[in-house]
C-alpha positions as CSV (number, residue, x, y, z in Angstrom):
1,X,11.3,63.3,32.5
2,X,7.7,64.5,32.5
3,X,5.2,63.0,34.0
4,X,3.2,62.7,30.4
5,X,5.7,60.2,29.3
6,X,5.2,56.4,29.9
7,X,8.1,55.2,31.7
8,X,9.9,52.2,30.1
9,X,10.3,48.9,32.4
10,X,12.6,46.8,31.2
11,X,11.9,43.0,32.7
12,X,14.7,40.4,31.7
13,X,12.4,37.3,32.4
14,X,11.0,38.4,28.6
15,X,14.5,36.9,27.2
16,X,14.2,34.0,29.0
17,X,10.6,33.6,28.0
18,X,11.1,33.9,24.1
19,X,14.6,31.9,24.0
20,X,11.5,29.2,25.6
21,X,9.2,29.8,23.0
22,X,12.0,29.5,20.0
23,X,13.2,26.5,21.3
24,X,9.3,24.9,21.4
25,X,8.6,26.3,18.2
26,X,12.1,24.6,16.5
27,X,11.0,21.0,18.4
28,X,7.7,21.0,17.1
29,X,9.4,21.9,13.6
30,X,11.8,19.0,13.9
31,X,9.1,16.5,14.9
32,X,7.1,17.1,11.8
33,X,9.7,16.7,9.5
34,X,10.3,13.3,11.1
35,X,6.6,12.4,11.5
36,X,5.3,10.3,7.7
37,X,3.8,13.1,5.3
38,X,0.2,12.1,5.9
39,X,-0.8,11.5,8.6
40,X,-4.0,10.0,7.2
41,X,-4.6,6.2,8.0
42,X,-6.5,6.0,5.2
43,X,-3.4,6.8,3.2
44,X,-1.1,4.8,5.1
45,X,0.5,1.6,3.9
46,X,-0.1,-1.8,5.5
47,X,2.8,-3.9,6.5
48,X,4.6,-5.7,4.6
49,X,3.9,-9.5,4.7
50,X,3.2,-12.7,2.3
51,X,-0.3,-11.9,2.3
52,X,0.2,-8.6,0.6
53,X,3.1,-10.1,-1.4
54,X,0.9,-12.5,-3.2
55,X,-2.4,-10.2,-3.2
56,X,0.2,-7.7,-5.0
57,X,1.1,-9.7,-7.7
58,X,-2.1,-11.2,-8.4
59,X,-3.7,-8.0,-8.8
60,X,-1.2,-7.0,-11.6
61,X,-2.4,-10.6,-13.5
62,X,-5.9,-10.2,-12.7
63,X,-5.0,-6.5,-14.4
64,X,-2.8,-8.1,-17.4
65,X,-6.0,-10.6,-17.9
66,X,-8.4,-7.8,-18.0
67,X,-10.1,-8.0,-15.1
68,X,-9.4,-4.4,-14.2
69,X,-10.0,-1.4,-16.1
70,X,-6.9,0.9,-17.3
71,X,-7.1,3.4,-15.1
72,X,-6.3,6.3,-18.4
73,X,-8.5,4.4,-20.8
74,X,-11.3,2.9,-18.7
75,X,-11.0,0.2,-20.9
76,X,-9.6,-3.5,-19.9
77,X,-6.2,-4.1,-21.1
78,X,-5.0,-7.8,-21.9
79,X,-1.4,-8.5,-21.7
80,X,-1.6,-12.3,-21.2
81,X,2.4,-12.5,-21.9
82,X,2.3,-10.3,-19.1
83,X,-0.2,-12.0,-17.0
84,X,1.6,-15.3,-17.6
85,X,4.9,-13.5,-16.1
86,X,2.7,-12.2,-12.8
87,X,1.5,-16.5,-12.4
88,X,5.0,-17.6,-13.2
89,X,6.2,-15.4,-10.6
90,X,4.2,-16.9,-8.1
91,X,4.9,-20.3,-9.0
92,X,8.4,-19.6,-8.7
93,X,7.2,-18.2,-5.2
94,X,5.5,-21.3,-4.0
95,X,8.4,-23.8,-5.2
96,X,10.9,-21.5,-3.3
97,X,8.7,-20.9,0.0
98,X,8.0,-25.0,0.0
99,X,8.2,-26.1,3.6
100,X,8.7,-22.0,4.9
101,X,4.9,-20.9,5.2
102,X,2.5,-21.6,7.6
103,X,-0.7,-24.0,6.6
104,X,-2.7,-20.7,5.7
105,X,-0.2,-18.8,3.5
106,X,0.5,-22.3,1.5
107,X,-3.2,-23.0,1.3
108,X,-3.9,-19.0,-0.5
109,X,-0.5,-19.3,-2.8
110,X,-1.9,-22.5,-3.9
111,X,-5.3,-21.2,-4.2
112,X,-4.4,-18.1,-6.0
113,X,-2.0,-20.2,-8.1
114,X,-5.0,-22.6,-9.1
115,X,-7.5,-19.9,-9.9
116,X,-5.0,-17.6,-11.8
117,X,-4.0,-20.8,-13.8
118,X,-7.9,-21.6,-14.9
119,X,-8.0,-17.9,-15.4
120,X,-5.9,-17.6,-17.8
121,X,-6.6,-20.5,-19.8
122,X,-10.3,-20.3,-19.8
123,X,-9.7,-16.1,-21.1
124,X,-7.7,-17.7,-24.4
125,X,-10.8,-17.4,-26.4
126,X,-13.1,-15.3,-24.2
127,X,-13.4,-12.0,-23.1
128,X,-12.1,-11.9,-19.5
129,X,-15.6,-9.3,-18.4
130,X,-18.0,-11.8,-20.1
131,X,-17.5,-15.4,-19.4
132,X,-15.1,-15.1,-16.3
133,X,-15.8,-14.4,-12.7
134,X,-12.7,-12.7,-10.9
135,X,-11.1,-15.0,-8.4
136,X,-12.8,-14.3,-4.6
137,X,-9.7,-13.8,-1.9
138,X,-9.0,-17.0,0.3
139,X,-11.5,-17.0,3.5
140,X,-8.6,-18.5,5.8
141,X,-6.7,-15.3,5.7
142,X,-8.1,-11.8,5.9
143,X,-6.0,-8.8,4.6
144,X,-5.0,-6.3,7.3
């Protein structure tokens, strides 16, 4: 060899080094295909729980009512069949739960249940935007 050419050191620690940085590389891989999809709070879901049980299904007959806009049309769009399946629903809910909830989840099923009811019979022969005012959530529980 001449002394113009670079001379070639081969170092084994290099092998060990890479097989290190693979095996990183394929845990950080595996942890975000097990971590949610967004990782957004603002995107994540709240727990399940009675509160968001009944909240659930009196938006859908506040929605079937009227009280909220399609979101495709902009428009409100009254199902009352519909809306009188969503209060049913929740009357089957409260006579099932009897004696199960705690003194603030009977008191907002109940409340809901009352305020859905007069609702619905007061938007008969109105129009839901005009003469009705949409039921305020219970003060004695707070969403999460």
């Amino acid at each position: 060899m001449s002394d113009d050419e670079p001379k070639i050191i081969v170092d084994d620690d290099w092998k060990s080094q890479v097989e290190q940085e693979k095996a990183q590389l394929a845990k950080e891989e595996a942890e975000k295909t097990t971590e949610p999809e967004s990782s957004d709070p603002t995107h994540q879901l709240p727990p399940a729980s009675f509160v968001i049980l009944v909240s659930t299904i009196s938006t859908q007959a506040l929605s079937a009512l009227g009280f909220l806009n399609d979101p495709m049309s902009g428009k409100p769009n009254v199902n009352r069949d519909m809306a009188k399946h969503f209060i049913d629903t929740l009357g089957v809910l409260e006579e099932k739960t009897k004696g199960n909830l705690t003194d603030d989840e009977q008191s907002l099923l109940t409340e809901t249940l009352h305020q859905l009811r007069m609702a619905f019979v007061a938007s008969k022969n109105s129009e839901p935007e005009a003469d009705l005012e949409v039921p305020e959530k219970s003060s004695s529980i707070e969403l999460p």
